[in-house]
C-alpha positions as CSV (number, residue, x, y, z in Angstrom):
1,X,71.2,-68.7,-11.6
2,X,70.9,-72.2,-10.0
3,X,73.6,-71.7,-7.6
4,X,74.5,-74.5,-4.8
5,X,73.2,-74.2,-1.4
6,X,75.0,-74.7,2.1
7,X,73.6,-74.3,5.2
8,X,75.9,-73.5,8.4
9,X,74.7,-74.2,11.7
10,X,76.3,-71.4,14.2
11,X,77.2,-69.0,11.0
12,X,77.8,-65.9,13.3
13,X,81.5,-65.8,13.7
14,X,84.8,-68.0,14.0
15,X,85.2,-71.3,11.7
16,X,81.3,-70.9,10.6
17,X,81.8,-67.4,9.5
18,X,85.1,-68.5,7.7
19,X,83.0,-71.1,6.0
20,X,80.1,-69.4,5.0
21,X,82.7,-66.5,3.3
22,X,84.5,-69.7,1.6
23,X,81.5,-71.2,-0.1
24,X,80.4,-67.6,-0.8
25,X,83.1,-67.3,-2.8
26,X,82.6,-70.1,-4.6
27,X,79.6,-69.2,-5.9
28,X,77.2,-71.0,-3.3
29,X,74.4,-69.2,-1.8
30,X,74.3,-69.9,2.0
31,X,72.1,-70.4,5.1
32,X,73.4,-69.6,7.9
33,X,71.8,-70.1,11.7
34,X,72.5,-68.6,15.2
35,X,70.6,-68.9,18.3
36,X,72.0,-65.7,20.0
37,X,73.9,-62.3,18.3
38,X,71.8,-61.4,15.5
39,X,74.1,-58.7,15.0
40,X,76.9,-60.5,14.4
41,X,75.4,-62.8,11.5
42,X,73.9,-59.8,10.3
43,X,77.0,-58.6,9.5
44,X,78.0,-62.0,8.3
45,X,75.1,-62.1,5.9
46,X,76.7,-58.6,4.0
47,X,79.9,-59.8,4.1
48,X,78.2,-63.0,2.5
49,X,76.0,-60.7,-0.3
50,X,78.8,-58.2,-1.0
51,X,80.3,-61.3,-2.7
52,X,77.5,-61.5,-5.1
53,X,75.0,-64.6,-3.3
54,X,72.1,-64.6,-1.9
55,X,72.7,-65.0,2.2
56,X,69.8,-66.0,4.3
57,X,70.1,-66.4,8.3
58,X,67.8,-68.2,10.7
59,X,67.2,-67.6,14.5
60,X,67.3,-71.6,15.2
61,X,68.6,-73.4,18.7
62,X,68.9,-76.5,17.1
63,X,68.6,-78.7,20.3
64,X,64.7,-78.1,20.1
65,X,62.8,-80.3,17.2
66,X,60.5,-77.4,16.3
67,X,63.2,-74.6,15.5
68,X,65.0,-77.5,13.2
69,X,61.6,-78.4,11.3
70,X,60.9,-74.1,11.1
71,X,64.5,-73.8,9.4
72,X,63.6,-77.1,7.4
73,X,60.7,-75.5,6.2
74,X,61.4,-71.9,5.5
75,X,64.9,-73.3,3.8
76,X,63.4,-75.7,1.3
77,X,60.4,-72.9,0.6
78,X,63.4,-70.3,-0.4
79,X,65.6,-72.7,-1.9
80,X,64.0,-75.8,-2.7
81,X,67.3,-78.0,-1.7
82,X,70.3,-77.9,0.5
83,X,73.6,-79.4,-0.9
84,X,75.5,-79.1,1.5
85,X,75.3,-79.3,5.5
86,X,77.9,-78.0,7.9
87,X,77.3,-78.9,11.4
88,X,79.3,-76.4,13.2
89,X,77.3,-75.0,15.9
90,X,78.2,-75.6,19.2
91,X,79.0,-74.7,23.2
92,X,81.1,-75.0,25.5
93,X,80.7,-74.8,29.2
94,X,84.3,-75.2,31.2
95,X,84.8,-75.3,34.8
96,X,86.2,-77.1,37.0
97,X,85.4,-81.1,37.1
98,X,84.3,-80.1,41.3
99,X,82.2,-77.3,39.7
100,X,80.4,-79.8,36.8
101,X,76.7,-80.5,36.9
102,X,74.2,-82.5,35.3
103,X,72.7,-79.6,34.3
104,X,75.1,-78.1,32.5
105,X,76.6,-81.4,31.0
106,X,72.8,-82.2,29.3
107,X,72.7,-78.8,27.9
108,X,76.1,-79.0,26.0
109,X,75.1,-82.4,24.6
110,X,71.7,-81.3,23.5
111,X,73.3,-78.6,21.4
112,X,76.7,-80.3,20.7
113,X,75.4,-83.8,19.5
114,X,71.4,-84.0,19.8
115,X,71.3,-80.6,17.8
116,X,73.4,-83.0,15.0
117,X,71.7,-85.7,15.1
118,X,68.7,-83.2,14.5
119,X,69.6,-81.4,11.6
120,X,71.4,-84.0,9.7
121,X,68.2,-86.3,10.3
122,X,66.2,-83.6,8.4
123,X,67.9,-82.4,5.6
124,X,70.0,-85.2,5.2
125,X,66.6,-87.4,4.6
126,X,66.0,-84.8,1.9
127,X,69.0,-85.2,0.3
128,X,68.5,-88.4,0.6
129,X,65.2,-87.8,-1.2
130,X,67.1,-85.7,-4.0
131,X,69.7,-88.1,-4.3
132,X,72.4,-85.6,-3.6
133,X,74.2,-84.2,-0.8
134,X,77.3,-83.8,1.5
135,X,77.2,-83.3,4.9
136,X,80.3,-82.1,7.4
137,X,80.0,-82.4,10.8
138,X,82.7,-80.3,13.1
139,X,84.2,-82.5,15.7
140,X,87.3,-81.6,17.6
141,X,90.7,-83.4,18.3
142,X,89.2,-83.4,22.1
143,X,86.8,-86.3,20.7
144,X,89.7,-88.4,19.5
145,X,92.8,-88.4,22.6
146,X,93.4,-84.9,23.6
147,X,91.7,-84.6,27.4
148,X,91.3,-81.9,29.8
149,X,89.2,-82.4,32.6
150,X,87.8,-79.1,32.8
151,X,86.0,-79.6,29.7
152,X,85.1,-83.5,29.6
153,X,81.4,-82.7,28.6
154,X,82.4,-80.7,25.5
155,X,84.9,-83.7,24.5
156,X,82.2,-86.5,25.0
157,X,79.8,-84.3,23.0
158,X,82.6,-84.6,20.1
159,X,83.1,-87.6,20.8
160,X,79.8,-88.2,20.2
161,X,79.8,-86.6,16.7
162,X,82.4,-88.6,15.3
163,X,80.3,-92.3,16.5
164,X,77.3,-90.0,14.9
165,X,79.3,-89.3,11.6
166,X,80.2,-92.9,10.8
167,X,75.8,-94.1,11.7
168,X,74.7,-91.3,9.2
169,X,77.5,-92.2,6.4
170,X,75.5,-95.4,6.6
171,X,72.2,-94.7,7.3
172,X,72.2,-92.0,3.7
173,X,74.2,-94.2,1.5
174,X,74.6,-94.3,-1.3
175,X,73.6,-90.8,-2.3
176,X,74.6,-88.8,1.2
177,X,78.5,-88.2,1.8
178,X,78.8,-87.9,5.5
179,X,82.2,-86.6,7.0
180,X,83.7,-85.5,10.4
181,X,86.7,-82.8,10.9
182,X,88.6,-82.5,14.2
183,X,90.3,-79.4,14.5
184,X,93.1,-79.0,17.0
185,X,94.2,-75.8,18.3
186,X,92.6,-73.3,16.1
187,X,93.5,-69.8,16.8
188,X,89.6,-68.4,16.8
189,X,88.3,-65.3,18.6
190,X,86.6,-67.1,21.0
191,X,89.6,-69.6,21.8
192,X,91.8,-67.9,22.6
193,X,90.7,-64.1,23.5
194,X,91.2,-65.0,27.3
195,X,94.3,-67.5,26.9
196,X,97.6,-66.3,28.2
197,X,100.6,-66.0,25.6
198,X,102.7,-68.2,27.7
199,X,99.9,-70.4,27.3
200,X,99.1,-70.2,23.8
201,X,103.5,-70.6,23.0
202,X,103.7,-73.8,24.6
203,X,100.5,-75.1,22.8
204,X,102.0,-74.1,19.4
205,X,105.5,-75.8,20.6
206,X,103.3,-79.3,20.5
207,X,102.5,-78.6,16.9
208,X,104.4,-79.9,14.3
209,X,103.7,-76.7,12.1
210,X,104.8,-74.5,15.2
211,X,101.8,-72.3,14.8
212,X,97.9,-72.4,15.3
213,X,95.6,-73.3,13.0
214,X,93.5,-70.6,11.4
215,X,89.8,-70.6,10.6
216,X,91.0,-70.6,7.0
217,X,92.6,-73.9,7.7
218,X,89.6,-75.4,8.5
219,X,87.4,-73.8,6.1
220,X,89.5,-75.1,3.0
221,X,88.9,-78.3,4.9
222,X,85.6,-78.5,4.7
223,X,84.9,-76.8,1.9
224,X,87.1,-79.6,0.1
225,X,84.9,-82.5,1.7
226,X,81.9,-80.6,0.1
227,X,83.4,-80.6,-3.3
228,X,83.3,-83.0,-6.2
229,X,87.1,-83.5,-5.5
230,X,86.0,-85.7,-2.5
231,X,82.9,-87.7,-3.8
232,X,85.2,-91.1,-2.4
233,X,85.3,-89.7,1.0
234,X,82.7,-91.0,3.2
235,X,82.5,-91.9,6.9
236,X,85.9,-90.6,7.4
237,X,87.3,-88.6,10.5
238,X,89.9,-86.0,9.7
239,X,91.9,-84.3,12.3
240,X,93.3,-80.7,11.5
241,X,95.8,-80.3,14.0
242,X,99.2,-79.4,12.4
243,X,100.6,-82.8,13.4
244,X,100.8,-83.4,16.9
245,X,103.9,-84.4,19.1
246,X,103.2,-87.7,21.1
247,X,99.6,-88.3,19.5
């Protein structure tokens, strides 16, 4: 069978795992890539297969040029095409602004936005090649107007993502959809695992929906801008935040 193929950049749990489970059940066969935890998207990639697709993960860290290109290559060998591209992988380093170094800063924007820039640049040239493609990059509401301090590098690399969004929509038109989603605050795992309740209440109070979002939430997102449903949506930005008091 000629399924689709998406490939998921940081696959291994939270709104990439969510994603890769989404288009599995819609019949795509995935590609999913982690840097560290090959356990976890091993378990991914059965969850993936027990929904009858074919699941194939990469150790990639998609800051360096040479682990993109290895993906590149063993991707298009196996599948012969990408449809779809989901740039979710990502870090996050916070600690107080006193505490911030150079050091740390470069790192998060090599993976954060030069890792981005490198994937979409080769397979989005591909599917520019085929004539065919979507790609969704995962930004965050911290890119648009929602600061803390603490994490300033991780905003600025989102930021970064949504300026990078709108030069790719350009640079692969006509045939390359290229879209941005800003999640808010998403109830993952990893977000809130060390959060206080207290905490995590008056952060839902700010939310129109009076909850968090879900991984789910953000899946059906991105899953939608992949679809044929979205073919006229192209260098947009879409926050998925609930609705936000005083934003």
């Amino acid at each position: 069978m000629n399924r689709k193929v998406v490939l998921i950049t940081g696959g291994n749990r939270g709104i990439g795992k969510k994603t890769a489970l989404t288009f599995a059940e819609n019949n795509f066969d995935v590609v999913l890539t982690y840097n560290t935890q090959k356990d976890l998207a091993q378990k991914v990639q059965k969850e993936v297969e027990s929904l009858g697709v074919l699941c194939f993960i990469k150790k990639c860290d998609i800051s360096k040029e040479g682990d993109v290109q290895a993906l590149f290559d063993d991707v298009i060998k196996k599948f012969h095409k990408v449809d779809v591209l989901v740039n979710n992988a990502g870090i996050s380093i916070d600690t107080l602004f006193c505490d911030k170094t150079a050091e740390n800063f470069k790192k998060i924007l090599d993976v954060n936005l030069v890792g981005t820039f490198l994937v979409s640049k080769c397979f989005g040239e591909e599917m520019f090649k085929q004539k065919s493609g979507k790609i969704v990059n995962v930004a965050s509401t911290n890119g648009i107007n929602t600061y803390f301090p603490m994490c300033l590098d991780y905003d600025a690399s989102k930021a970064g993502i949504i300026s990078l969004t709108h030069n790719l929509a350009m640079q692969f038109a006509p045939y390359v959809n290229v879209n941005c989603v800003a999640p808010g605050f998403i109830a993952t795992e990893s977000e809130i695992k060390d959060m206080d309740k207290d905490f995590i209440k008056s952060e839902e109070e700010k939310i129109f929906k009076k909850r968090a979002g879900t991984e789910q939430d953000v899946a059906n997102l991105i899953f939608f801008l992949s679809s044929e449903n979205a073919d006229f949506i192209n260098s947009e930005v879409i926050r998925i935040d609930g609705g936000m008091y005083g934003e």
